[in-house]
C-alpha positions in Angstrom: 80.7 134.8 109.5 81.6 136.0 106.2 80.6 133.2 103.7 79.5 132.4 100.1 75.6 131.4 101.0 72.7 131.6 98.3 69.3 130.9 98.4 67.9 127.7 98.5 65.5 126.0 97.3 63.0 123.9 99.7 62.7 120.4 98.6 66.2 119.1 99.8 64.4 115.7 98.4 65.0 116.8 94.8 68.2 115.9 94.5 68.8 118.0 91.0 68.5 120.6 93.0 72.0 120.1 95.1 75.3 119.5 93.4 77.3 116.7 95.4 79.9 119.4 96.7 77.1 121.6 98.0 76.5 121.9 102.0 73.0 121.7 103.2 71.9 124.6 105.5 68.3 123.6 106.7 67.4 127.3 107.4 67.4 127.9 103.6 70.8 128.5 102.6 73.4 126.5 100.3 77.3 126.7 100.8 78.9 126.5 97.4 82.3 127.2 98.7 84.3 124.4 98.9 86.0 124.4 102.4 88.3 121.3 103.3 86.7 118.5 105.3 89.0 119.2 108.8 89.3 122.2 109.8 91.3 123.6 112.8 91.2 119.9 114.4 87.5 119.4 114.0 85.5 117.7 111.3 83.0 118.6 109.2 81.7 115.9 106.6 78.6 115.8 107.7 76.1 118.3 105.7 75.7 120.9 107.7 76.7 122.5 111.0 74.1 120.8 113.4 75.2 117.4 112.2 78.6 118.0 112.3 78.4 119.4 116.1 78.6 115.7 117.3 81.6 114.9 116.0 83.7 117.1 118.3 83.5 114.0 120.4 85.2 111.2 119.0 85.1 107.3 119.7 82.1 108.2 121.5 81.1 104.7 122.0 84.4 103.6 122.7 85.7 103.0 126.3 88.2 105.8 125.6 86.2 109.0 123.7 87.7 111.9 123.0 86.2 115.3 123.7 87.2 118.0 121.2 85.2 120.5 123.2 87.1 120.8 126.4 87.5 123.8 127.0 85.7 127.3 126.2 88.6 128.3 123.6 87.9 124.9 121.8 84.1 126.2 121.4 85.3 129.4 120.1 87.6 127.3 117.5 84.3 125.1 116.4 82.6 128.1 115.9 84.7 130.3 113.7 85.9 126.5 112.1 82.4 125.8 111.4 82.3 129.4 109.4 79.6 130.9 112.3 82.3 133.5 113.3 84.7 135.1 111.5 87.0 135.6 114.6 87.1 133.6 117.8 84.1 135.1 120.0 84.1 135.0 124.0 82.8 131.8 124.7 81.6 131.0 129.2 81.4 127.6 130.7 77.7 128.3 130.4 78.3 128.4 126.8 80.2 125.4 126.8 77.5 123.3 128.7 74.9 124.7 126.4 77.3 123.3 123.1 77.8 119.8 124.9 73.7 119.4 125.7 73.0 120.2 122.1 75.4 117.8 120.5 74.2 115.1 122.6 70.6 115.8 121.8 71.2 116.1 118.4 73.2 112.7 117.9 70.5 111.1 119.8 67.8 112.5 117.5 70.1 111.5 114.9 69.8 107.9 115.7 66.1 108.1 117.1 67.6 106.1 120.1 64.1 105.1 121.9 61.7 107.0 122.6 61.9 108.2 126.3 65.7 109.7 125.1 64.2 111.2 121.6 61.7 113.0 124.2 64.5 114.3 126.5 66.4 115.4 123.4 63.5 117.1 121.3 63.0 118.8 124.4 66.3 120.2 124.8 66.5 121.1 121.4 63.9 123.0 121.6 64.5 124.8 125.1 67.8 125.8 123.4 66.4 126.7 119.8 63.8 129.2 121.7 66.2 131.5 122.1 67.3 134.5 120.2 69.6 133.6 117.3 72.5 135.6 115.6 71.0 138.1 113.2 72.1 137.6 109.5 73.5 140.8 107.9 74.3 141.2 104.5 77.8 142.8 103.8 78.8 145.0 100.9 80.8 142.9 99.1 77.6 140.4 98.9 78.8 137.9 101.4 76.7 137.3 104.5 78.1 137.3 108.1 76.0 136.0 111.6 76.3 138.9 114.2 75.6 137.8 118.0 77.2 136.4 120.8 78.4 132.4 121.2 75.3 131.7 123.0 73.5 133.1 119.9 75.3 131.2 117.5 74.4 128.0 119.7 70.7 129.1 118.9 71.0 129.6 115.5 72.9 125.9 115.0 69.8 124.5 117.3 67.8 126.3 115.0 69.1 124.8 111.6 68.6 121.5 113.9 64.8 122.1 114.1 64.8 122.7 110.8 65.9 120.0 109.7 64.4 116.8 111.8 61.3 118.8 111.2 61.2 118.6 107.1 61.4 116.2 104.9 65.3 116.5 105.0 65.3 114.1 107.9 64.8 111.5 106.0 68.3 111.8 103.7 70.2 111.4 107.7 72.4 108.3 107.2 74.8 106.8 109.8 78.2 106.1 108.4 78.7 102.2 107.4 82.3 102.1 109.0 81.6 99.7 111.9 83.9 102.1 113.4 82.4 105.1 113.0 79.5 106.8 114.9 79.0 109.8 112.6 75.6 110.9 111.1 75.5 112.8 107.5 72.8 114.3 105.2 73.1 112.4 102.2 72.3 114.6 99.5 73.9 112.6 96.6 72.1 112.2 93.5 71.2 108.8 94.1 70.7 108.9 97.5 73.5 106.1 97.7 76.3 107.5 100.1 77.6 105.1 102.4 80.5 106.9 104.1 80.5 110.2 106.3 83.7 111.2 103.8 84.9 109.0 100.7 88.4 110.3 101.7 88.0 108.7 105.1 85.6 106.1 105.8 85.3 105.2 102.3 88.3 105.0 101.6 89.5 102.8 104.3 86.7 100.5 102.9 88.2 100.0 100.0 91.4 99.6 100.7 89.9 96.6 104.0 88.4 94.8 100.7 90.8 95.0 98.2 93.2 93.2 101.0 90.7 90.9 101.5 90.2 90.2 97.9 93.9 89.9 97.4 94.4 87.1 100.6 91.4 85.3 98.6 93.3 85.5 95.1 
């Protein structure tokens, strides 16, 4: 992965400390490279990678979700999409499974849904973030790129994971207020206001439901 990454600093809670289009990477790295919000198909409103993994299944609590990851080759698209690969690495069903156990324990430590599934889920977490990550390598031209396998790359997002519901950072995790929506966010606004996984989205579908309604009510 070649991207602009810089230092950052630890207390995510100080809010001076992020500009709004900054993305949060809990193992101590800031994005301040704007990158569009869907990329390749998936999406990626969310803060950082590990809380962006479960929205590659969508309408999850509808009767009809769809899965985004469906196949290896759709891994390999997350990754590179999510900027952990610069080209589309070999991705196994193995590797696959691994990516589909992780987003589920993530959402679910998202939404600390009771505590017998929170257990299940830190548990898997951490079986998967105990493995050896992709090693960070600094490039000439100053950019940093992640060198290791898919599996590796899994580990290093279960990693930022840890990271994060382990710090204080856990507590900026909002659930989008769309009654339709099911995705989770790090809200590093100054405020610590947001309300919408994307104001381009969610939001904006918001405003446009109560404008309507204010108009009918006119």
């Amino acid at each position: 992965m070649a991207s602009d990454l810089r230092p950052a600093q630890s207390n995510l809670l100080n809010s001076n400390i992020l500009p709004p289009p900054a993305e949060t990477c809990q193992i101590g790295y800031v994005s301040l490279k704007q990158r569009p919000e869907d990329r390749d198909g998936f999406r990626f409103r969310c803060g950082c990678n590990a809380i962006d993994l479960p929205a590659t299944l969508q309408a999850r609590l509808s009767s009809a979700p769809r899965e985004l990851l469906a196949t290896p080759a759709d891994l390999a698209r997350w990754l590179v999409s999510a900027d952990l690969a610069t080209s589309a690495p070999e991705v196994t069903t193995d590797n696959l499974a691994t990516a589909k156990a992780l987003r589920e324990a993530i959402y679910v430590l998202a939404g600390r849904r009771g505590r017998d599934q929170v257990k299940a889920a830190r548990e898997t977490l951490n079986r998967i973030a105990a493995g050896s990550a992709a090693t960070p390598q600094l490039q000439a031209d100053g950019s940093l790129r992640l060198a290791g396998s898919a599996a590796a790359l899994l580990v290093t997002v279960a990693q930022e994971a840890v990271h994060l519901f382990g710090s204080d950072a856990a507590k900026l995790i909002r659930q989008c207020q769309s009654p339709t929506c099911t995705l989770y966010f790090v809200d590093t606004s100054r405020r610590g206001d947001r309300r919408w996984c994307s104001m381009s989205a969610c939001g904006n579908k918001a405003k446009v439901k109560e404008f309507r309604r204010r108009k009918r009510e006119a």
